[in-house]
C-alpha positions in Angstrom: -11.4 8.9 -3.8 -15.3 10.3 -3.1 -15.5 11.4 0.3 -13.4 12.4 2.8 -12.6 10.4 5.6 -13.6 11.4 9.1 -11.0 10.9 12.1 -13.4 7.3 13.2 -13.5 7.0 17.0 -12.7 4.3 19.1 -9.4 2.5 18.9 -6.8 4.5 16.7 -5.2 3.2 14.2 -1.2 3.6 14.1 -0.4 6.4 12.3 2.7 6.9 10.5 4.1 9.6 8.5 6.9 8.4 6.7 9.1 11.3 6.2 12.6 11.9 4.6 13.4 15.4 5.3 16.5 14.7 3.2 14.0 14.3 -0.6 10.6 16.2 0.7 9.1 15.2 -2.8 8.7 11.9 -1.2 6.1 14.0 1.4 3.9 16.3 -0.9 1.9 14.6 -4.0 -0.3 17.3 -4.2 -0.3 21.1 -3.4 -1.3 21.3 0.2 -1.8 17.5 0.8 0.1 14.8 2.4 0.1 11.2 2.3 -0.6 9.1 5.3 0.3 5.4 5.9 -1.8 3.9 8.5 -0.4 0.6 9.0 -2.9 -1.2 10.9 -6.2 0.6 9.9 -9.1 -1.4 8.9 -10.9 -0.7 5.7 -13.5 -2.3 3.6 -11.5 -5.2 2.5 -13.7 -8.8 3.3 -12.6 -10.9 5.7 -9.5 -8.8 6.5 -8.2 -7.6 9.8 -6.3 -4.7 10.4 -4.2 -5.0 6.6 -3.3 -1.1 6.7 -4.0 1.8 5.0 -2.9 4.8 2.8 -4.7 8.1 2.7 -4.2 11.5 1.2 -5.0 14.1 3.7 -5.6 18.1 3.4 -3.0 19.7 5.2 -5.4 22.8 6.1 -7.7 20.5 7.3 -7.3 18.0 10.2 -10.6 15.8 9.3 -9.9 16.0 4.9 -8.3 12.8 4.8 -9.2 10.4 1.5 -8.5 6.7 1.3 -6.3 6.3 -1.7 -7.9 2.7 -2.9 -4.7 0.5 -3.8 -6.2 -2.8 -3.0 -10.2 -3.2 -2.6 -10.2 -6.5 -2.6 -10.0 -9.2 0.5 -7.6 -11.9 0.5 -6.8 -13.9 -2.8 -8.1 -17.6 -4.0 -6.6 -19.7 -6.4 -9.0 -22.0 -9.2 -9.6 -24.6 -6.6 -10.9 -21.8 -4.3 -7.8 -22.4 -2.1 -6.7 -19.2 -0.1 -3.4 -18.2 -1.5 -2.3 -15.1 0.1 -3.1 -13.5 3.9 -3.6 -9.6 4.1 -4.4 -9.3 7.7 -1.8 -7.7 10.5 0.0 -7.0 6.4 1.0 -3.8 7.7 -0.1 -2.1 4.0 1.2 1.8 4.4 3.9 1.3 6.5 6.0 2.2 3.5 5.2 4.8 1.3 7.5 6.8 -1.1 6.3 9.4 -3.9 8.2 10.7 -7.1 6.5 14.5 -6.2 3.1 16.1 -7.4 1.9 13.7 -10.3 4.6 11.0 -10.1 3.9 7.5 -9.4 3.1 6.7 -5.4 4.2 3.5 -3.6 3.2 2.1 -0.8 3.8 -1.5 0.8 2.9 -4.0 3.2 6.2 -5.6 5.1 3.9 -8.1 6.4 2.1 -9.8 3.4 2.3 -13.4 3.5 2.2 -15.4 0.0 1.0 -19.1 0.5 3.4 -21.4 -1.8 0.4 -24.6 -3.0 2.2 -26.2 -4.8 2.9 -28.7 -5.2 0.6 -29.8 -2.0 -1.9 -27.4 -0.4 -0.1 -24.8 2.1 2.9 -26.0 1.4 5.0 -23.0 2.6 3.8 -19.8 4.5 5.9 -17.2 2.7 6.3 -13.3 4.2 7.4 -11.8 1.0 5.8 -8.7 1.4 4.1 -6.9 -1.4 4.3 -3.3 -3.0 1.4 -1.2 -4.8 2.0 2.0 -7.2 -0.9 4.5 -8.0 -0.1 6.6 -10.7 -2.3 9.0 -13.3 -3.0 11.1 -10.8 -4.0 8.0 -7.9 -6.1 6.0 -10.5 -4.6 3.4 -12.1 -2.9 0.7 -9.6 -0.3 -1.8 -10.0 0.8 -4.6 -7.3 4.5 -5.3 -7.3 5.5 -8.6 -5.5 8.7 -9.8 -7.0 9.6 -12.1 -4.1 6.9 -14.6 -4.9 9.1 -15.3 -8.3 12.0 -15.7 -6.6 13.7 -12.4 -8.2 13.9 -9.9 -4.8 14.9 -6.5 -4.9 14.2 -3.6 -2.8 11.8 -0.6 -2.5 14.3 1.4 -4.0 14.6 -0.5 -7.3 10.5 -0.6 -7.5 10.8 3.0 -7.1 13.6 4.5 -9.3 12.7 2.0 -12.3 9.0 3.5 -12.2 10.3 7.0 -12.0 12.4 6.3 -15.0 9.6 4.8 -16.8 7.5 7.5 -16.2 9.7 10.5 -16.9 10.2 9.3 -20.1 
């Protein structure tokens, strides 16, 4: 995170703020900031449309708000150069969750789609969805995507096993 991000004109991104006034650690990451999912924001990913966003913003200040860089990279290929995975309209940031001021952040995109090539090409259009974590501090990032192995479980799950992991 470099620079902050200025409020971009034109069309406005939906804006969420996903709060749970019952746990506000899942709010505040950092003394006088807030995290922002922006589901269909456009960033700098190639060749995708509209996959989503997460940014930390300044409370104190309306136009402070930094992209927190989960995923910087466009759409996934396989060895064959096959496309194998479709991040556009993902909705990335319409979940996000935080374990408090230096605890691991997730955030996920409901919408991800996983394409199943095997054993023919495009053989199944999955929307499995997909889950990132930040943690040291929003440095080091981690994709979770258990549906594409066939062992599901929920945001919840992700969440309190990495809380767990890390309080240890």
């Amino acid at each position: 995170m470099t620079s902050p991000l200025l409020s971009p004109g034109g069309r406005c991104s939906a804006i969420v703020l996903p709060l749970n006034f019952r746990s506000p650690s899942l709010v505040c990451v950092a003394v006088a900031s807030v995290i922002v999912g922006a589901p269909t924001a456009n960033t700098t990913q190639p060749d995708v449309i509209e996959g989503g966003a997460v940014y930390r913003c300044d409370i104190y200040d309306d136009h402070r708000c930094y992209l927190v860089p989960f995923d910087t990279k466009g759409n996934n290929f396989n060895e064959q150069n096959e496309q194998i995975d479709t991040k556009s309209n993902q909705w990335f940031g319409a979940t996000v969750a935080s374990a408090g001021v230096d605890g691991p952040l997730v955030a996920c995109a409901p919408r991800y789609v996983f394409h199943q090539l095997q054993p023919r090409k495009a053989e199944r259009v999955e929307p499995v969805g997909t889950c990132h974590i930040a943690k040291n501090n929003m440095r080091e990032f981690q994709e979770y995507s258990p549906c594409r192995t066939g062992q599901c479980f929920g945001l919840d799950e992700v969440r309190t096993t990495e809380v767990h992991r890390t309080r240890r």
